[in-house]
C-alpha positions in Angstrom: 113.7 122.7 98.5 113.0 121.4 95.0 111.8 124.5 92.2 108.5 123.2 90.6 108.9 122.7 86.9 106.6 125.0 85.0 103.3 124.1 83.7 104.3 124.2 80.4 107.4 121.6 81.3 105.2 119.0 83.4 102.9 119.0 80.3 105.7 118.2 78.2 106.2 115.3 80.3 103.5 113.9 80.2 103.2 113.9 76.9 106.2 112.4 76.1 105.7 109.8 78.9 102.4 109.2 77.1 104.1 108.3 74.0 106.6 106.3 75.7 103.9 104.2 76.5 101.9 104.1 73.5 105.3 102.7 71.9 105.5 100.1 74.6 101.7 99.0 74.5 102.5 98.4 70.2 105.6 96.3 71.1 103.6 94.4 73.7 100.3 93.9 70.9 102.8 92.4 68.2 103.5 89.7 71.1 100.2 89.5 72.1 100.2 90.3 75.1 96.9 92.0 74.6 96.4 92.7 78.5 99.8 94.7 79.2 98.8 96.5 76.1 95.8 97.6 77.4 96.9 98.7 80.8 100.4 100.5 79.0 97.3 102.6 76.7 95.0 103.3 79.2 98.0 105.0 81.6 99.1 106.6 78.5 95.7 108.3 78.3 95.7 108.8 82.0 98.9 110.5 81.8 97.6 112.7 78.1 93.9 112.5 77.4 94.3 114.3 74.0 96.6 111.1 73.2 94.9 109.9 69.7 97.7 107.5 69.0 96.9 105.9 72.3 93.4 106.1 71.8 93.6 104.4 68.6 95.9 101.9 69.4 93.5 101.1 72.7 90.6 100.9 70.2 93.0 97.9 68.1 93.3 95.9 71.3 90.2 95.8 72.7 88.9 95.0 68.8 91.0 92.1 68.9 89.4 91.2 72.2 86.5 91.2 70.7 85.1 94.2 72.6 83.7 96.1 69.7 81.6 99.1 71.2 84.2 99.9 73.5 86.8 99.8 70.6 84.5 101.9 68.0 84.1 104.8 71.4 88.0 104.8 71.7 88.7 105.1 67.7 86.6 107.5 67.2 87.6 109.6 70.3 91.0 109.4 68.3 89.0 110.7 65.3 87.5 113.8 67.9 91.0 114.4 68.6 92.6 114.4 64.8 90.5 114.1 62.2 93.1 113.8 59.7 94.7 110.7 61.3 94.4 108.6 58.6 95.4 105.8 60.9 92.9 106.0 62.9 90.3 106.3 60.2 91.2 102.9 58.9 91.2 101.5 62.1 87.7 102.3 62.5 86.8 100.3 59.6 88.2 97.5 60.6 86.4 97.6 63.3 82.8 98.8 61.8 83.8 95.7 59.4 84.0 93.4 62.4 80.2 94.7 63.5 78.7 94.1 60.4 78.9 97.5 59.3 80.6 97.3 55.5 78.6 100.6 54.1 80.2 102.6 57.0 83.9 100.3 56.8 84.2 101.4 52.9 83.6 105.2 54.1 86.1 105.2 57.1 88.3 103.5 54.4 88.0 105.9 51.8 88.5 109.1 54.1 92.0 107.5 55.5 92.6 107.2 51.5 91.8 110.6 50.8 94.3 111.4 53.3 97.0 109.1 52.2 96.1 107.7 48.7 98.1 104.7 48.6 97.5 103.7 52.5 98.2 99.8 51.9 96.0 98.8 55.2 93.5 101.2 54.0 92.9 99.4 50.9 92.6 95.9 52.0 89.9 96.6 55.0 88.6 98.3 51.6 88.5 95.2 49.8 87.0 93.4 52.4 84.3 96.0 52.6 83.1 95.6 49.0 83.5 92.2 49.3 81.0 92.3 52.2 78.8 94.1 49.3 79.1 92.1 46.7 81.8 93.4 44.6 84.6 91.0 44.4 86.0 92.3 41.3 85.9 95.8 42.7 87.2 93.6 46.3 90.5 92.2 44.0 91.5 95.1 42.6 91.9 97.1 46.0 93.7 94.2 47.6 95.8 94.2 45.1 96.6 97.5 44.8 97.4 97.3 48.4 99.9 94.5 47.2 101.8 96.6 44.3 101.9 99.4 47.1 103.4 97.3 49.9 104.2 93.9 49.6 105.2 93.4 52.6 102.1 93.9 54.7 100.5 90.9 56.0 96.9 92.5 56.2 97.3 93.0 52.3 97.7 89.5 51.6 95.5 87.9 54.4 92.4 90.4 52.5 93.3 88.7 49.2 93.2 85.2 50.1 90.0 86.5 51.6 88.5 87.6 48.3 89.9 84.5 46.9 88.4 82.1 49.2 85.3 84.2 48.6 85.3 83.3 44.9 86.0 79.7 45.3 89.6 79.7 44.6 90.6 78.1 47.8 94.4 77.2 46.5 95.3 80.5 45.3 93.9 82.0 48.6 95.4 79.2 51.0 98.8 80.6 49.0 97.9 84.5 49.9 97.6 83.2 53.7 100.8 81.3 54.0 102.5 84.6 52.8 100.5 86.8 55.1 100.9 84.3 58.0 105.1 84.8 56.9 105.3 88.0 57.1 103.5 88.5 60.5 103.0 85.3 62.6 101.1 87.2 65.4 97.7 87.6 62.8 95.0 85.6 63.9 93.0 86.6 61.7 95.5 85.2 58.9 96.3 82.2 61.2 92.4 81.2 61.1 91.5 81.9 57.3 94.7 79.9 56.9 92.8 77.1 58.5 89.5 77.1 56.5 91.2 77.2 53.7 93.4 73.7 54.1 90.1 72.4 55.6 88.2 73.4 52.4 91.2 71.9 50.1 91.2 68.3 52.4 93.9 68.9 54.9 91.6 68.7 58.4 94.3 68.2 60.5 96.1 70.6 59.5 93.2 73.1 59.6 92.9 72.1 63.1 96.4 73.0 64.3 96.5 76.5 62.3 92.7 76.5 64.4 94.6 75.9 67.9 97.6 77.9 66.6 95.4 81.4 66.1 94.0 80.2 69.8 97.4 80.4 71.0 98.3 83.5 69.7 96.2 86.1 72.2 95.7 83.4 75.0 92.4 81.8 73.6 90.9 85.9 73.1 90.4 84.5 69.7 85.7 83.5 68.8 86.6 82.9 65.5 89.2 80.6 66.1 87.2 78.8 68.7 83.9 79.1 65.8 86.3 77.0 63.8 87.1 74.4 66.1 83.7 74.2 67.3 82.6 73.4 63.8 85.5 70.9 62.8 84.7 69.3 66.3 80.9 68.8 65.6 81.4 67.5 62.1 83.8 65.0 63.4 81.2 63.8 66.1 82.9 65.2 69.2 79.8 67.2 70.6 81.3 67.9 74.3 84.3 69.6 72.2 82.4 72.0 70.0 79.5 72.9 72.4 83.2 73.9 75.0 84.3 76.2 71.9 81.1 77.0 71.5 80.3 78.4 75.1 83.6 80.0 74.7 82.9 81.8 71.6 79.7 83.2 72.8 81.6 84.3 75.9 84.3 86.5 74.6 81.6 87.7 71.7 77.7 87.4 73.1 76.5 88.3 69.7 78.1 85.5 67.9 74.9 83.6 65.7 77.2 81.1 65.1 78.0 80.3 68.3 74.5 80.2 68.7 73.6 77.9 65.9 76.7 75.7 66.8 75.2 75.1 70.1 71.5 74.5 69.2 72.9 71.6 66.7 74.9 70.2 69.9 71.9 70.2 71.7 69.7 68.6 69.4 72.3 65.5 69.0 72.3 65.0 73.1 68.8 64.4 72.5 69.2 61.4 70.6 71.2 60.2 73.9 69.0 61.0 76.8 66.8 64.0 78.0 65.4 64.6 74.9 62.7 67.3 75.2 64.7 69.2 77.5 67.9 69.3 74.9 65.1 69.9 72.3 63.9 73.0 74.1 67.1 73.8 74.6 67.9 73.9 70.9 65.2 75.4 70.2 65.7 78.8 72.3 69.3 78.4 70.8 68.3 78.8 67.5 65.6 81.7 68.7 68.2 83.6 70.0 70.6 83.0 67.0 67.6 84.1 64.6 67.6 87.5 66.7 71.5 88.1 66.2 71.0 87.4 62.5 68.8 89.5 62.1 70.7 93.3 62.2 73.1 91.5 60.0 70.9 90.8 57.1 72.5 87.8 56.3 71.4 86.1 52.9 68.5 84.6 52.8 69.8 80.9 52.4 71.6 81.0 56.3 68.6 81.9 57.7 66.2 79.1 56.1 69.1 77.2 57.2 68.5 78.2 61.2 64.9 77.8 60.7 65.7 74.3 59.3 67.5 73.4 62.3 64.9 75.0 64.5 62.1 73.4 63.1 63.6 69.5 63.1 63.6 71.2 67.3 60.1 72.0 67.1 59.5 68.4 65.8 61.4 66.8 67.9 58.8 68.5 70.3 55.9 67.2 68.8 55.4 70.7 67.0 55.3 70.2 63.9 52.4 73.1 62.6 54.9 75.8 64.0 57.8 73.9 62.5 56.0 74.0 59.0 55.1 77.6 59.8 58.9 78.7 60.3 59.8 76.7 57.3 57.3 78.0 55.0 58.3 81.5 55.8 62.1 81.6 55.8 62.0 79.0 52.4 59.6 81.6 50.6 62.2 84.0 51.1 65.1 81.9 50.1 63.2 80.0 47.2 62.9 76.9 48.9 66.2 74.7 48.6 65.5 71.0 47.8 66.9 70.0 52.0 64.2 72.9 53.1 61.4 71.5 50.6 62.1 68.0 51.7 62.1 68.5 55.5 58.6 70.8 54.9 57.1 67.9 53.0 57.7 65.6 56.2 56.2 67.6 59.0 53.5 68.0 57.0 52.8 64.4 56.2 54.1 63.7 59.9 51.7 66.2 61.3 48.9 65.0 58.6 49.5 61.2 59.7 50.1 62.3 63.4 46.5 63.9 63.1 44.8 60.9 61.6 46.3 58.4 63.6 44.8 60.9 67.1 41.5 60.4 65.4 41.5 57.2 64.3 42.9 56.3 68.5 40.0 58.9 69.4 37.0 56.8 68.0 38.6 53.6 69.1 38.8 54.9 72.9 35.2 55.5 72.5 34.2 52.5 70.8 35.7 50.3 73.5 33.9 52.8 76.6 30.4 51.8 74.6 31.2 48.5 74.5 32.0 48.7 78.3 28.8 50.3 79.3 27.1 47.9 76.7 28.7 45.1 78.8 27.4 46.6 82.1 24.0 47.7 80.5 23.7 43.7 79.5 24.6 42.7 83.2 22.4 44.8 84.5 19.2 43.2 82.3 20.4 39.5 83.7 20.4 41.1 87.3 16.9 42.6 86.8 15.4 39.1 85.1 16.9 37.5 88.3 15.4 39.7 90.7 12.1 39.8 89.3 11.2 43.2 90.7 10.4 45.5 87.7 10.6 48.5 90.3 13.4 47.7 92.0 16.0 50.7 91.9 19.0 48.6 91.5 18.9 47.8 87.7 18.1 51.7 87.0 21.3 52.8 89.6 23.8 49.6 88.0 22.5 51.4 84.5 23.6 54.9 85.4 27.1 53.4 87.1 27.7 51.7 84.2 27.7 54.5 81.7 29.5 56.9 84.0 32.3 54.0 84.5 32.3 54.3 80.6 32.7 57.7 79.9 35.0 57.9 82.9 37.1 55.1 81.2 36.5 57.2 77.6 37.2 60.4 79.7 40.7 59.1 81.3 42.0 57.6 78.2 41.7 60.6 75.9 44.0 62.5 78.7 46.7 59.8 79.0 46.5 59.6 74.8 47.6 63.3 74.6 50.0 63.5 77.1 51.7 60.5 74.9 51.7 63.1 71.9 52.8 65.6 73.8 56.1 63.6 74.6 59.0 64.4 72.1 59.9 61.9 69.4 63.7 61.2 69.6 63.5 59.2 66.1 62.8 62.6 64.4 65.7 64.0 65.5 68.6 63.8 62.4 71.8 61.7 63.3 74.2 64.7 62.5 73.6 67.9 61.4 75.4 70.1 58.4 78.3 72.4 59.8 77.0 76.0 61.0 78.1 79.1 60.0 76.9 81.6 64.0 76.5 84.7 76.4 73.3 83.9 77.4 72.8 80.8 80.1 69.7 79.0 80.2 68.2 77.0 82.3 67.3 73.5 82.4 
C-alpha cells in the first residue's frame, strides 16, 4: 500500500504542474493556437487557483479573442493575487486600451512602470494610451523610449508606426511595421496596421494579403482584420464580400460600430438592386445600433455626423426626409457642419420642400377633376330632368346626390392611392457608393 504524500508535497505539485502548464499555454499563444492555450491555462488554474501567471496569460488569450470582459476579470484576478506583477498590470492596459478605456490604460501602464521603470511593453501600450488622448508628442516619446530600452520588441515598434500613421507619416510608420512584423510574425495586430498602411501609401493588393495574412494567424479570431477586408472589399464594389467580413466581425466582437456601419452601407447599395425599402430599413437599424455602440466611446464628433450621414440618405431612401434633416442637423451642429454634411442637408430639404409642393399641387388637382366629375353628372342629371318633364320627380334629386358621392368617393380614393405612392421608397436617392467606414445582432426581414 502506497504512503500518501504530505499535504504540503501534493501542494507542491500542483503548483509546479501549474507552471508547467502555464509555460506550455505561452509556447502554444506564440503559434497561435489560441484554443490549446486556453484549455493548457484554465487546467493550470484548475490545478493552482492562486496561479497569477496563469491567470494573466488566460486574460492575453481570451483578449486576443476578442473576449474583453472575460479577459479584464482574469487580469485583474491576477492583480488580486500580486499586485506588484508588473506584467500583469500592463496587460491590463492593453486590454482596457482595447475597450476604449485610454484614461484607465495610461494608469495600469504607469503602475507596471513604477514597478519596473524601463518595462519596454509597458511603455508602448503607454504611447498608445496618450495617443488615444491626444498627445502624440507625449505618444512618440514613450514609444521610443520603449525602442532605446529594447529594440528588439515587436510591440515597441508596432506602437510607433501607430503614432506615426496617426500623424500622417504613413512611410515612416509602414517601416516601424515591417520591423515589428520581423521580429514577431505571430502579431496581428502588426500584421493588420501593416496593411493600412501600404493601402494608405497605394499598394491595395498588398494591403489585402497582409489583411488575409493577420486572418490566418489565429484561425480568422482576428475583427479587425476582417474590419479591413470588409472595407477594402466595399470600396472595391464587392458588397457580398465585405457584408461576409462584416457579419464576421460583429460575430467574434458584438460591439464593433464598424462592423455596424460597414453593414448598413452594404445594405443601402442592395437597395439600388432590388428590395429596396426593406434593405433601407435594414440600413437604417444598422446604423441605429452602430450610433448606440459609438456612443460610450465618445468618438469625435466628425464619425458620428458621418453615421448620421449614412443614416439619413436611409431615412430618405424611405421617404423620410424631415427625420433625415433632423439627424443631420443635430450631429452637423456638433461637428461644425462639413461641406458633404451641409450639402446632403440642403437636399432633403429641398427634396422634402419640393416633395411637399408637388403633394399639394397633386392634392388640388385630385379634387379639381372629382368637381368636374360631379359637374358632369350634375349636367346629366339637368338633360334627364328637361326630358322627363316632371319637376317632382325624385330621380333628378337621387342622380344629383349619386353624383357628388361618386365624386368625393373618386376624390376620397385617390388621395389614399396618392400617399401610399409617397410612402414607397425612392431608389434614385440612394448614393451609388458610399465612402469607406471606420465601425452580433440578427435582424429580421
Amino acid at each position: 500500500m502506497a504512503i500518501p504524500a504530505p499535504p504540503g508535497d501534493r501542494r507542491a505539485r500542483r503548483r509546479a504542474a501549474a507552471e508547467g502548464l502555464t509555460t506550455l499555454a505561452s509556447h502554444r499563444l506564440a503559434e497561435g493556437r489560441l484554443s490549446e492555450a486556453e484549455a493548457a491555462l484554465r487546467d493550470a488554474i484548475g490545478l493552482d487557483r492562486n496561479c497569477a501567471q496563469a491567470h494573466a496569460g488566460l486574460g492575453v488569450v481570451l483578449m486576443q479573442r476578442g473576449r474583453l470582459d472575460e479577459a479584464e476579470g482574469s487580469v485583474r484576478r491576477a492583480i488580486a493575487l500580486h499586485d506588484d506583477f508588473a506584467d500583469a498590470h500592463a496587460i491590463l492596459g492593453s486590454v482596457l486600451l482595447r475597450r476604449g478605456a485610454a484614461r484607465e490604460a495610461e494608469a495600469a501602464c504607469r503602475r507596471a512602470l513604477d514597478l519596473i521603470e524601463y518595462f519596454p511593453q509597458a511603455l508602448a501600450t503607454l504611447g498608445l494610451a496618450l495617443l488615444r488622448q491626444g498627445r502624440p508628442d507625449a505618444a512618440e516619446a514613450a514609444c521610443r523610449m520603449a525602442i532605446d530600452v529594447d529594440g528588439e520588441v515587436g510591440s515597441a515598434h508596432a506602437a510607433l508606426g501607430t503614432v506615426l500613421l496617426a500623424t500622417g507619416r504613413p512611410t515612416e510608420a509602414q517601416d516601424a511595421f515591417h520591423r515589428a512584423v520581423s521580429l514577431d510574425g505571430t502579431d496581428q495586430a502588426a500584421m493588420t496596421d501593416l496593411g493600412r498602411a501600404l493601402l494608405i501609401n497605394g499598394r491595395a493588393r498588398e494591403a489585402q494579403t497582409a489583411f488575409e495574412t493577420a486572418l490566418a494567424l489565429r484561425g480568422g479570431h482576428h475583427p479587425e482584420a476582417h474590419l479591413e477586408l470588409a472595407a477594402l472589399a466595399q470600396d472595391q464594389g464587392r458588397i457580398a464580400d465585405a457584408m461576409g467580413h462584416a457579419r464576421a466581425a460583429l460575430a467574434l466582437e458584438p460591439r464593433s460600430w464598424r462592423a455596424a456601419v460597414i453593414l448598413g452601407l452594404g445594405h443601402l447599395q442592395l437597395a439600388l438592386v432590388s428590395e429596396p425599402r426593406v434593405h433601407s430599413l435594414h440600413a437604417v437599424a444598422r446604423f441605429d445600433r452602430a450610433l448606440a455602440l459609438a456612443r460610450p466611446l465618445r468618438l469625435p464628433a466628425g464619425e458620428v455626423a458621418r453615421i448620421h450621414l449614412y443614416r439619413g440618405t436611409a431615412l430618405a431612401a424611405l421617404g423620410r426626409e424631415r427625420e433625415a434633416s433632423a439627424g443631420l442637423r443635430s450631429s452637423t451642429r456638433a461637428a461644425r457642419v462639413d461641406s458633404l454634411a451641409a450639402e446632403v442637408l440642403t437636399e432633403l430639404s429641398r427634396t422634402h420642400s419640393l416633395r411637399r409642393l408637388s403633394l399639394r399641387l397633386r392634392t388640388l388637382a385630385l379634387v379639381a377633376c372629382g368637381l368636374v366629375v360631379a359637374l358632369l353628372l350634375a349636367v346629366g342629371t339637368g338633360v334627364l330632368h328637361r326630358a322627363t318633364g316632371r319637376i317632382g320627380s325624385v330621380i333628378p334629386w337621387a342622380a344629383m346626390v349619386a353624383s357628388a358621392l361618386i365624386g368625393a368617393l373618386y376624390v376620397v380614393t385617390a388621395l389614399r392611392l396618392q400617399r401610399v405612392r409617397a410612402r414607397r421608397p425612392r431608389p434614385d436617392v440612394l448614393p451609388a457608393s458610399e465612402p469607406e467606414a471606420e465601425t452580433g445582432e440578427t435582424l429580421s426581414a
